[in-house]
VMD Tcl script that draws the C-alpha trace (Angstrom):
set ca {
  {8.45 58.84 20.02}
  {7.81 57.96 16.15}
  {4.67 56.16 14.99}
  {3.89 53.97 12.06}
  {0.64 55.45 10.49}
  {-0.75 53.17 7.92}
  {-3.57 54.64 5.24}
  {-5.56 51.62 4.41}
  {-7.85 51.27 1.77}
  {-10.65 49.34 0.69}
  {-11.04 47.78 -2.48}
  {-14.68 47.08 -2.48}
  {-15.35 50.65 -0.97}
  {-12.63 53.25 -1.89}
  {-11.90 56.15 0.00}
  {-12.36 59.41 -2.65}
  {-10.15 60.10 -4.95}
  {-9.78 64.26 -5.11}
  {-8.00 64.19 -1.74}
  {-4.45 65.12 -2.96}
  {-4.50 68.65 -2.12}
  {-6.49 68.35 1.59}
  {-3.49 65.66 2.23}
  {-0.92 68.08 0.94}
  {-1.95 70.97 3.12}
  {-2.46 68.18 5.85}
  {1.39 67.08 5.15}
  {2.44 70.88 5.29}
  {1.05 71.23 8.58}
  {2.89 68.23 10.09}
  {6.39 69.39 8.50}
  {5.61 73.21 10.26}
  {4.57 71.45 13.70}
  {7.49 69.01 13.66}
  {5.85 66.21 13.28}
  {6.90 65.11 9.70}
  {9.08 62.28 9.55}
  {8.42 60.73 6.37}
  {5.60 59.86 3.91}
  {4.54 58.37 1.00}
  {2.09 56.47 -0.90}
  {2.63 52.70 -2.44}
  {2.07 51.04 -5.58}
  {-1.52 49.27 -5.82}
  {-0.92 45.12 -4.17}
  {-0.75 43.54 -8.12}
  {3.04 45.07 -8.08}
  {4.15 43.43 -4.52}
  {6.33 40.98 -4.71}
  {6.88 38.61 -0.97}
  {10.22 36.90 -0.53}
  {10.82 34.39 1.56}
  {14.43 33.32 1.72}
  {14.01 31.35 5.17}
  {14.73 27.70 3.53}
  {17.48 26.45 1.28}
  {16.22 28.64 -1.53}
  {14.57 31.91 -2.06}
  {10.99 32.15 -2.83}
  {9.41 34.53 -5.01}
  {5.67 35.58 -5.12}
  {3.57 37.46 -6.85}
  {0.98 40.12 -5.26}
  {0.11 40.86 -1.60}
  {1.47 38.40 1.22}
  {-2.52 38.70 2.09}
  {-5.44 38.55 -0.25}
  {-8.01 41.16 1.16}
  {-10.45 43.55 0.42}
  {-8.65 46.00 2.55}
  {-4.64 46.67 1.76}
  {-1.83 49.43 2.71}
  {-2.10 52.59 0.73}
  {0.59 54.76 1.92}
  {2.32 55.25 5.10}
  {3.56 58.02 7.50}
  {5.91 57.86 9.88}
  {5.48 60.85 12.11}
  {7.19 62.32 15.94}
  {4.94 62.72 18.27}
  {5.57 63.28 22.17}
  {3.00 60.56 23.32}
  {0.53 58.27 22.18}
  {-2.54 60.94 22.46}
  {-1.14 63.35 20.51}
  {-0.30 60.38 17.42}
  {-3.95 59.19 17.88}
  {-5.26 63.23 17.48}
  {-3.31 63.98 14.62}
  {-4.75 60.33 12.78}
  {-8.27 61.69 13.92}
  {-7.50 64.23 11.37}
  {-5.67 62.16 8.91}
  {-9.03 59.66 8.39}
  {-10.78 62.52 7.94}
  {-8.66 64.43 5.28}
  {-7.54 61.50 3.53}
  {-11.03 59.62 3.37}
  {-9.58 56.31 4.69}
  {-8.75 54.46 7.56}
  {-5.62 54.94 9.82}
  {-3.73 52.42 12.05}
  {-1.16 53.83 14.52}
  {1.71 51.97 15.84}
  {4.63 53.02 17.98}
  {8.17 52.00 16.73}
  {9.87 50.01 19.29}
}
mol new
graphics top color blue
foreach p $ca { graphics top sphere $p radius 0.5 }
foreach p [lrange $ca 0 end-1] q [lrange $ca 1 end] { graphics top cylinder $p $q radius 0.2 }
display resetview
């Protein structure tokens, strides 16, 4: 089964920013266990851009389709053979990357 792991941050209370080479050991791990689907980090929300092209005409936006204090960071998609196993390995992620993790299971 692959999971949707979001890293959120917090704009009023960052998670630290010397985590690069925990994560990167962190990622190596996940690519040796088989777990490693994809990864990668995103752009802070003043470079989103929301489209909406469900009327007559497209509609462009600038920034985040939400205003928040809390926003997507960076993403991991990741195999894991159940739910547990996902929710173990973001245990760990939290912890090495300094931020919170949501899991979700692709359809």
């Amino acid at each position: 089964m692959r999971y949707l792991v979001s890293v959120i941050d917090d704009k009023s209370n960052p998670g630290s920013t010397d985590r690069q080479p925990a994560i990167s050991a962190f990622n190596e791990r996940l690519i040796a266990e088989g777990h490693w689907v994809f990864a990668g980090g995103l752009a802070d929300t003043d470079a989103a851009t929301v489209i909406d092209n469900r009327g007559e005409q497209a509609m462009f936006s600038d920034g985040p389709f939400v205003e928040s204090k809390e926003y997507l960071a960076g993403i991991w998609v990741w195999e894991a053979p159940d739910l547990d196993v996902a929710l173990e390995l973001a245990t760990e992620a939290s912890k090495v990357c300094d931020r919170k993790i949501e899991v979700r299971p692709f359809q």
